[in-house]
TIGU-251100 format. One record per residue (C-alpha): residue number from 1; residue in three letters; chain; y negated, z negated, x. Coordinates in steps of 0.1 Angstrom, whole numbers, plus 5000, padded with zeros to 4 digits. Example, Ala and Ser with C-alpha at 12.3 -4.5 7.8 and 13.67 -1.06 7.14 Angstrom:
2
{1; 'ALA'; 'A'; {5045; 4922; 5123}}
{2; 'SER'; 'A'; {5011; 4929; 5137}}
***
This chain:
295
{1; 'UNK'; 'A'; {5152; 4846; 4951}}
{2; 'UNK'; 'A'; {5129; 4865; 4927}}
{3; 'UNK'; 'A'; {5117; 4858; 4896}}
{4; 'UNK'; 'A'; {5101; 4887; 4874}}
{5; 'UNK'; 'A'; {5092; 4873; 4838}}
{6; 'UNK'; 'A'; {5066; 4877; 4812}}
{7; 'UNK'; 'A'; {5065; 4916; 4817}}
{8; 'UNK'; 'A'; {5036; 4929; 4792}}
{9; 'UNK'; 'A'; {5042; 4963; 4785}}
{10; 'UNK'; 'A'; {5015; 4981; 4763}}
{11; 'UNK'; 'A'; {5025; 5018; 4766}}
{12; 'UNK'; 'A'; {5031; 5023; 4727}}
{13; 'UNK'; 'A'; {4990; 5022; 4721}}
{14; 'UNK'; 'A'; {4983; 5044; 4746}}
{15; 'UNK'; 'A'; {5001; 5077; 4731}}
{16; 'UNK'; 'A'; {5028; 5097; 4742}}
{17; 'UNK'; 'A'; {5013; 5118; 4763}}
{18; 'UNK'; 'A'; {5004; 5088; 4790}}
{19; 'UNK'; 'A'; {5023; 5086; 4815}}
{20; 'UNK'; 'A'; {5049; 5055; 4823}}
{21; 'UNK'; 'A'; {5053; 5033; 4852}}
{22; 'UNK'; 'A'; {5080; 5044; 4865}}
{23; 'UNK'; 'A'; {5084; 5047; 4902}}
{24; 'UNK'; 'A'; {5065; 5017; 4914}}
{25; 'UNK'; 'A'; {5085; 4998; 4942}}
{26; 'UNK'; 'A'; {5077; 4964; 4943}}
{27; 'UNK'; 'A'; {5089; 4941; 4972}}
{28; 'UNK'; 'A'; {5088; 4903; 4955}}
{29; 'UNK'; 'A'; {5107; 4873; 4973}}
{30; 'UNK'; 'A'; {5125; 4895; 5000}}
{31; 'UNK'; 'A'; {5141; 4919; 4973}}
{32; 'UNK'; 'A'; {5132; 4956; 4962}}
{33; 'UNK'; 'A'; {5129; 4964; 4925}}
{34; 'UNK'; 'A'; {5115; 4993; 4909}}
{35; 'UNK'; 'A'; {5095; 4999; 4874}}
{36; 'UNK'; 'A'; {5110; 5016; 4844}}
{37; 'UNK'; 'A'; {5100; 5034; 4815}}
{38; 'UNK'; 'A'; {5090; 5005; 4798}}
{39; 'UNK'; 'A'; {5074; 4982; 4825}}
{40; 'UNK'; 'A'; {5105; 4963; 4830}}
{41; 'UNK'; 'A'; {5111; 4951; 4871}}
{42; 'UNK'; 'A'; {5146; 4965; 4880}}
{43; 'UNK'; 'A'; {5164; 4956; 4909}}
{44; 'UNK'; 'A'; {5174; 4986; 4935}}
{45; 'UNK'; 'A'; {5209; 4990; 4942}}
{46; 'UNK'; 'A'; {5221; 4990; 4974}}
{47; 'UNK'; 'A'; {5186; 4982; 4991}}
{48; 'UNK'; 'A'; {5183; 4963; 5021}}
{49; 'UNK'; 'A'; {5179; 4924; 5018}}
{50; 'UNK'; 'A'; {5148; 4905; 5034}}
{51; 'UNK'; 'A'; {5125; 4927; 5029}}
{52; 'UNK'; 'A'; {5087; 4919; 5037}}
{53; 'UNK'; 'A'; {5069; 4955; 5037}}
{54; 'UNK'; 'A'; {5076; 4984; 5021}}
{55; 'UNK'; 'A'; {5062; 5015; 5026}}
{56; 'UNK'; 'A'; {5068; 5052; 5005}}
{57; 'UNK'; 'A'; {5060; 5090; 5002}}
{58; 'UNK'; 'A'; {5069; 5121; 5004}}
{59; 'UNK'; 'A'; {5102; 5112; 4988}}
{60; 'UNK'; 'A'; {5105; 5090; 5021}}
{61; 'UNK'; 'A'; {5110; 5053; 5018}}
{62; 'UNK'; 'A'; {5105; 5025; 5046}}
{63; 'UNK'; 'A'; {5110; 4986; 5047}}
{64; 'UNK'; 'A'; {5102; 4963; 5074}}
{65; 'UNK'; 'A'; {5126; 4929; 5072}}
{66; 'UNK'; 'A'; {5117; 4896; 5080}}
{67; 'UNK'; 'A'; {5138; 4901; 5112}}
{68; 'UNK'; 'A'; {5114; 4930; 5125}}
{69; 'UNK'; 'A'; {5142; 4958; 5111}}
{70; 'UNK'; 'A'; {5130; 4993; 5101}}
{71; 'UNK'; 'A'; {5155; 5009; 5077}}
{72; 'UNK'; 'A'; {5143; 5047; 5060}}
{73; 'UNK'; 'A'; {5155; 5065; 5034}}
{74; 'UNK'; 'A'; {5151; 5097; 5014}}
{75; 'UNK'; 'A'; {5157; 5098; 4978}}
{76; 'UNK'; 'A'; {5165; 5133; 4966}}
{77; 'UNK'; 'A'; {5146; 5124; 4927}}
{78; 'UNK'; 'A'; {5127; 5099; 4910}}
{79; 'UNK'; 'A'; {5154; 5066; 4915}}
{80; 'UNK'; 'A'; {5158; 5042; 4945}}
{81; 'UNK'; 'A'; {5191; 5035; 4937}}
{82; 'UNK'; 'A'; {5218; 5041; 4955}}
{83; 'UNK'; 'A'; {5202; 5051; 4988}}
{84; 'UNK'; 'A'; {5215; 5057; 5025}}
{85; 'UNK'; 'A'; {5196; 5034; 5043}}
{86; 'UNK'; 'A'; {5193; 5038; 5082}}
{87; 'UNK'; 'A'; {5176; 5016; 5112}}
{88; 'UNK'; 'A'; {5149; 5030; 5130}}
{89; 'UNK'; 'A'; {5150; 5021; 5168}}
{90; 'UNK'; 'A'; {5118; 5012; 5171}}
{91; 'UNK'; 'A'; {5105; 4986; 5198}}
{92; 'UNK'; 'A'; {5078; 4968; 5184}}
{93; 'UNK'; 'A'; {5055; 4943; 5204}}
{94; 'UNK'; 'A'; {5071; 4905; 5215}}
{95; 'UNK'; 'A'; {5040; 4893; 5207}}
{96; 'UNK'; 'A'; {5020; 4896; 5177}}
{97; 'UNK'; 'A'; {5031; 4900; 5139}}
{98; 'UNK'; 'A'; {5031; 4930; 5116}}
{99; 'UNK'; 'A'; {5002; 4934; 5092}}
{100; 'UNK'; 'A'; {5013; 4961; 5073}}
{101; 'UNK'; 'A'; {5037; 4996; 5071}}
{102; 'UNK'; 'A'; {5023; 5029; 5055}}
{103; 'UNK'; 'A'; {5046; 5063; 5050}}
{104; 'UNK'; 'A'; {5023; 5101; 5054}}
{105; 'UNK'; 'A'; {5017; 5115; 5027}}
{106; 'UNK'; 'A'; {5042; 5144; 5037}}
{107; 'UNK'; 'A'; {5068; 5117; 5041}}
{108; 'UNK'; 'A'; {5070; 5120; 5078}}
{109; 'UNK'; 'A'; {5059; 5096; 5100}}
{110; 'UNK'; 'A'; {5055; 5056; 5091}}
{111; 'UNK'; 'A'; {5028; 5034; 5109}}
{112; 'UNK'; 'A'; {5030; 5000; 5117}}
{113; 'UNK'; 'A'; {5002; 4981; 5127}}
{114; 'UNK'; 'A'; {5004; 4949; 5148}}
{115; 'UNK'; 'A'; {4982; 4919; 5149}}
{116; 'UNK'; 'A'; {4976; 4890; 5169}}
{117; 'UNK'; 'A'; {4960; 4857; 5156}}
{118; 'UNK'; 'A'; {4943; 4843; 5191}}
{119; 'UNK'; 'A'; {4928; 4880; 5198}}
{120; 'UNK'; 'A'; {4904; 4911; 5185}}
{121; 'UNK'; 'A'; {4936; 4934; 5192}}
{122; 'UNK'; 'A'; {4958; 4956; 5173}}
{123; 'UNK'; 'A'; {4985; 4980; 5179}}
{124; 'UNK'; 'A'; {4992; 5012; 5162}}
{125; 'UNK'; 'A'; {5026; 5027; 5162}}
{126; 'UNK'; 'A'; {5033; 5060; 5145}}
{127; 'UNK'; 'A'; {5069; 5068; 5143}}
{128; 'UNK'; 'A'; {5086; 5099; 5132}}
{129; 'UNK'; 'A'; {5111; 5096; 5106}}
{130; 'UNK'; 'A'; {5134; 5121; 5119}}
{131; 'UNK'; 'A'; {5136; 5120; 5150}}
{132; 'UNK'; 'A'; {5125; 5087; 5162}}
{133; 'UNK'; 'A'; {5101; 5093; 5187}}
{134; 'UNK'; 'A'; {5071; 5073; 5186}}
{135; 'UNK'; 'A'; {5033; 5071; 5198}}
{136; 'UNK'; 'A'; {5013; 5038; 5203}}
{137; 'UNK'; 'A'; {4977; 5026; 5207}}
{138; 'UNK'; 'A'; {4959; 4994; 5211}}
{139; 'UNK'; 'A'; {4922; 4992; 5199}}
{140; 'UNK'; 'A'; {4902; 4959; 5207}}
{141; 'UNK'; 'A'; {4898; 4951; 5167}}
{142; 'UNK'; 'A'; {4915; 4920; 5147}}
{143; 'UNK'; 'A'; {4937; 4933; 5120}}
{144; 'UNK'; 'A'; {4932; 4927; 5086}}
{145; 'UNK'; 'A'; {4961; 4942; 5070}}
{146; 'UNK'; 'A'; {4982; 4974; 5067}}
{147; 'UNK'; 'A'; {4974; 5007; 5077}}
{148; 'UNK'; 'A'; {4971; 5034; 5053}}
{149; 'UNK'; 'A'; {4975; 5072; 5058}}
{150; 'UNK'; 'A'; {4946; 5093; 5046}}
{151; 'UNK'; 'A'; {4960; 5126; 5055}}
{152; 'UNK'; 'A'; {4985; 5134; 5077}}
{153; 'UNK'; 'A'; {4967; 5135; 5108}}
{154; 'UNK'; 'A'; {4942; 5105; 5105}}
{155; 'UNK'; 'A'; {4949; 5064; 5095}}
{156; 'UNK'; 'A'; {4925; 5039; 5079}}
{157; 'UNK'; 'A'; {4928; 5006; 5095}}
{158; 'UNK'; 'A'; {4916; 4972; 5080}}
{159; 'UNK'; 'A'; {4901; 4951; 5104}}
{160; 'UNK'; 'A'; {4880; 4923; 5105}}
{161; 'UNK'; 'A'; {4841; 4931; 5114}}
{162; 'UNK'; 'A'; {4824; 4910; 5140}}
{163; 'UNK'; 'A'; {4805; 4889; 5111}}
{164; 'UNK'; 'A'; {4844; 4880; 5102}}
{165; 'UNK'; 'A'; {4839; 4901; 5071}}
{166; 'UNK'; 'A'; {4867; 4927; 5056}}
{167; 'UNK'; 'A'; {4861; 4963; 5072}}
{168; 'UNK'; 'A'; {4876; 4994; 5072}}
{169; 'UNK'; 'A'; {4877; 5020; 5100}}
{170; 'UNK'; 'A'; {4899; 5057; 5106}}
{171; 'UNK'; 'A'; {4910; 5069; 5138}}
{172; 'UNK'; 'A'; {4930; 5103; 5142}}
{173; 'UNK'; 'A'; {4968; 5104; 5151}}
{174; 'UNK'; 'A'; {4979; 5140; 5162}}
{175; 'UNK'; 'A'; {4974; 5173; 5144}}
{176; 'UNK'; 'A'; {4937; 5182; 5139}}
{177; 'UNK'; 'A'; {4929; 5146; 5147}}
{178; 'UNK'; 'A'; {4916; 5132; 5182}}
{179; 'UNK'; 'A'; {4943; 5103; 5193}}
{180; 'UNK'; 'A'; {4919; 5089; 5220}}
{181; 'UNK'; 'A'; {4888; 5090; 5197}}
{182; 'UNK'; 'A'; {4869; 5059; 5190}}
{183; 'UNK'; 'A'; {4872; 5050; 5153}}
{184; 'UNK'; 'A'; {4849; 5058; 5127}}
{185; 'UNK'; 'A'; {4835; 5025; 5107}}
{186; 'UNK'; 'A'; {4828; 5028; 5069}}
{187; 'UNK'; 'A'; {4797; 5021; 5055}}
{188; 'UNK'; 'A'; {4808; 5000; 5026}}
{189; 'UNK'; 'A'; {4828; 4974; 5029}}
{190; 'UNK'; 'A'; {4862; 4967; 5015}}
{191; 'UNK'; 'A'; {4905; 4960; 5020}}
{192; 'UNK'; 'A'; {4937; 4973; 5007}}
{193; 'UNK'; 'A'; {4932; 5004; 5006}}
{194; 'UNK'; 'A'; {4949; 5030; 4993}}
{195; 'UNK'; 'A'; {4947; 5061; 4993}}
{196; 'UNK'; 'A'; {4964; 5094; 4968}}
{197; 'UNK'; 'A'; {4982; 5121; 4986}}
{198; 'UNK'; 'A'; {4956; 5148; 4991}}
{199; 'UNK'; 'A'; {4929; 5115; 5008}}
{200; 'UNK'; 'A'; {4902; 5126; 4988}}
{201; 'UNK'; 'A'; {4909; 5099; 4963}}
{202; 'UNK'; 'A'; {4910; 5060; 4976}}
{203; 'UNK'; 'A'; {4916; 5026; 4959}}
{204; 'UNK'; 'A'; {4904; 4996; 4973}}
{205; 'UNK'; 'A'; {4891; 4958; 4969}}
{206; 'UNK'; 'A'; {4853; 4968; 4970}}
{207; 'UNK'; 'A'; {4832; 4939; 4980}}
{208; 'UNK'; 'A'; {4803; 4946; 4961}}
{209; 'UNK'; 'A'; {4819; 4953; 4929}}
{210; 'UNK'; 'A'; {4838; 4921; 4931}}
{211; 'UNK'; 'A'; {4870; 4939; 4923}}
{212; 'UNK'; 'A'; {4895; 4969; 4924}}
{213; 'UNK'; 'A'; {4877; 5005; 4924}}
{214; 'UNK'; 'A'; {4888; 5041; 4923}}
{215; 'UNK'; 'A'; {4865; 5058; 4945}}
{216; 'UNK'; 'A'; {4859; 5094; 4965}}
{217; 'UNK'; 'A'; {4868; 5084; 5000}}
{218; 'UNK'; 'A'; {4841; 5104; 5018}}
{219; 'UNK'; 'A'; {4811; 5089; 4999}}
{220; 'UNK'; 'A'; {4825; 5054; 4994}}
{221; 'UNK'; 'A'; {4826; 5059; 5034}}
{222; 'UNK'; 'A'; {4793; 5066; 5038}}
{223; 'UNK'; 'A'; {4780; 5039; 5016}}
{224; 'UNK'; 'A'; {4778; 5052; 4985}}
{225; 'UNK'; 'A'; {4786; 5027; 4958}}
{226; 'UNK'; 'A'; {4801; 5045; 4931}}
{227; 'UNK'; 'A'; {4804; 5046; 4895}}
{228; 'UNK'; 'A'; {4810; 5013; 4884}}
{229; 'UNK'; 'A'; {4814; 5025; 4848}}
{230; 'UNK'; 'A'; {4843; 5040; 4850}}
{231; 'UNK'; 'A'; {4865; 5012; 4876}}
{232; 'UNK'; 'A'; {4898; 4999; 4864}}
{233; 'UNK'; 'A'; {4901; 4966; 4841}}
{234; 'UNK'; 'A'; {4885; 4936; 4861}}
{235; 'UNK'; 'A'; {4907; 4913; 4868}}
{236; 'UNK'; 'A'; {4893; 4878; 4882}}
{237; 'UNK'; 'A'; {4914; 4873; 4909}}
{238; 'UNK'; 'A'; {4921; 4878; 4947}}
{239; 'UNK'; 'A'; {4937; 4908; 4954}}
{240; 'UNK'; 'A'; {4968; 4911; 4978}}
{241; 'UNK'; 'A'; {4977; 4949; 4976}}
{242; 'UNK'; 'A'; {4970; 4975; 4963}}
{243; 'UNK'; 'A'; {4989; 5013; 4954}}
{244; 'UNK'; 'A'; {4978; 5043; 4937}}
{245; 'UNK'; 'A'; {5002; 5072; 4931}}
{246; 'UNK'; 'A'; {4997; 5112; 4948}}
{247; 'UNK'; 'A'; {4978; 5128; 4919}}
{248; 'UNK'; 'A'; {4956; 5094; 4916}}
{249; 'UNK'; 'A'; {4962; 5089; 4881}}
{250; 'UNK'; 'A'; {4983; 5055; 4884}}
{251; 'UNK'; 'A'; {4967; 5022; 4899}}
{252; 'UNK'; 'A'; {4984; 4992; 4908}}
{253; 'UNK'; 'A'; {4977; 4960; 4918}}
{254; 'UNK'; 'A'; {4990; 4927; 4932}}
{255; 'UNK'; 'A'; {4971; 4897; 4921}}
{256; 'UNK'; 'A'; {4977; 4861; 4936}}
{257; 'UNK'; 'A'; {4976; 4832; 4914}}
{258; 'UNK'; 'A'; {4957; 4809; 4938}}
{259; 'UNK'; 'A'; {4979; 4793; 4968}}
{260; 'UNK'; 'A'; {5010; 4790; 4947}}
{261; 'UNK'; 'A'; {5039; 4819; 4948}}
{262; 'UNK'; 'A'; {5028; 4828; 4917}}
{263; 'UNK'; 'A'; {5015; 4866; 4916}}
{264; 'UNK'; 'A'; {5003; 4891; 4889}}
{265; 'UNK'; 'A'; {5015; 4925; 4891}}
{266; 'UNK'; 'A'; {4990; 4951; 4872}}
{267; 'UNK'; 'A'; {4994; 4983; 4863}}
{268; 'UNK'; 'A'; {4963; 5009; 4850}}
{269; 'UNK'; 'A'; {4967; 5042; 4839}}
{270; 'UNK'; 'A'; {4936; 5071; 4839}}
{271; 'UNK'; 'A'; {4934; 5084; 4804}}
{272; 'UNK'; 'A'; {4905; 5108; 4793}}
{273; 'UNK'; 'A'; {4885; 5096; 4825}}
{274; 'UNK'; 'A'; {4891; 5062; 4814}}
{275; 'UNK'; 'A'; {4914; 5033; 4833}}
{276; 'UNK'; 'A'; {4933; 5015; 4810}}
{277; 'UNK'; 'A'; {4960; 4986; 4814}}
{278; 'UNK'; 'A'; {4995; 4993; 4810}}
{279; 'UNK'; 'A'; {5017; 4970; 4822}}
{280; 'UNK'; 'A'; {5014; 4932; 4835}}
{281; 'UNK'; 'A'; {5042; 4914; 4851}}
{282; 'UNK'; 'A'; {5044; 4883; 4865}}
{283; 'UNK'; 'A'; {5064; 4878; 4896}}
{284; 'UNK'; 'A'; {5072; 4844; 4916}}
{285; 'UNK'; 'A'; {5075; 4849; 4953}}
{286; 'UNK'; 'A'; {5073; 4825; 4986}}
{287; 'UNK'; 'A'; {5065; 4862; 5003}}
{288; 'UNK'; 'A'; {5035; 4879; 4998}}
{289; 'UNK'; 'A'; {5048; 4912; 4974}}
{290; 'UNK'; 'A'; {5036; 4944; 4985}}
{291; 'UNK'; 'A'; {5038; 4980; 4962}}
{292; 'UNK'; 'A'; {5038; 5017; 4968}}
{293; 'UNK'; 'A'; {5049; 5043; 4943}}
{294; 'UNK'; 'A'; {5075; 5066; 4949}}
{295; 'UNK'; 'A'; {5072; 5102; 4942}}
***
């Protein structure tokens, strides 16, 4: 059962012109609600039950259940509600649990990435949406967390470095990307990631700056730190996931409150090259929530 209380919404100071959180799915205590207008957690009609991950783009939805179901769906506007939710047959690994789920940005394909807890291995599975079929590969690298699409040919994958701290590395899946390729290690270090539609734009937990950053993906790659002036609010605490919408004007972020089931949902918006905080909702979930905005 979910709990959603203490929504802050602050939308009124910011203007008119900003705008709202609408569209955020949020997956809190195995339900799927979405944002409104006004910052208010709504629950989605007719959505799946038992939902752990959820995944979205391209007007393409995907869930993961606690049961190892894959259910899509395509919304034709800006609401989840009300949606024609199918399975996807898709045979994942006996062994192992899933890390994470991540829709392309064209709303194609979803990957699913695999982990094992007694072994530096992960599997990637890339499924199309339409039709089904499915590639896989296994690289000798512990998981970390979900994948997340950087184009449509080519995945970031967080893993855990051989010092056991947080890393993240891209490999190419189809299309102008090499499949067999080894994959290519940032230079900076960091986790859940997240990245706006065209890939040129990430969000991530940055381990040097101690928090959430908005970053160009190709020199955060190669080690270049940033402009720390113009990050998002810091909030001091861990960070679980993380979202930012296609045109990469809308952060969120999943906060935990400790070990309890206690969580902090936060929402920044980028106003004259500024983030600023528009929404913060409290959520209370045995399950860790996860986010991703639909558009």
């Amino acid at each position: 059962m979910v709990v959603a209380l203490a929504a802050t919404a602050v939308l009124s100071r910011c203007g008119p012109s900003v705008e709202s959180p609408a569209g955020l799915l949020v997956t809190s205590g195995g339900s799927l609600f979405e944002l409104d207008d006004a910052g208010a957690l709504q629950p989605v009609d007719k959505a799946p039950g038992d939902v752990r991950h959820l995944a979205a783009a391209g007007r393409s939805l995907v869930v993961l259940t606690d049961d190892e179901q894959v259910l899509s769906a395509a919304a034709a506007g800006d609401s989840a509600d009300g949606l024609a939710w199918r399975p996807l047959n898709v045979a994942l690994p006996e062994a192992g649990f899933t890390t994470g789920i991540d829709v392309s940005p064209d709303g194609g394909s979803v990957a699913i990435v695999r982990g094992h807890d007694d072994a530096d291995r992960l599997e990637l599975a890339v499924v199309d949406l339409a039709t089904g079929a499915a590639t896989r590969r296994s690289l000798e690298l512990a998981a970390n967390g979900p994948p997340s699409w950087l184009t449509n040919d080519e995945i970031a994958l967080e893993v855990v470095g051989n010092d056991g701290s947080a890393e993240v590395v891209s490999i190419g899946v189809g299309g102008d990307g090499d499949g067999m390729a080894p994959p290519d290690e940032s230079r900076s270090r960091g986790f859940a990631l997240a990245a706006a539609a065209d890939g040129q734009k990430i969000a991530l937990a940055d381990d040097d700056a101690a928090g959430v950053v908005v970053r160009d993906r190709r020199s955060w790659w190669a080690g270049d730190p940033g402009e720390s002036e113009v990050d998002p609010p810091a909030v001091d605490k861990a960070v679980q996931d993380v979202a930012i919408d296609a045109d990469g004007t809308r952060l969120a972020v999943v906060y935990a409150e400790g070990d309890s089931d206690a969580w902090t949902l936060v929402v920044d918006r980028l106003r004259d090259g500024r983030w600023e905080t528009v929404v913060s909702t409290q959520l209370d979930s045995a399950i860790p929530p996860t986010i991703d905005w639909l558009e």
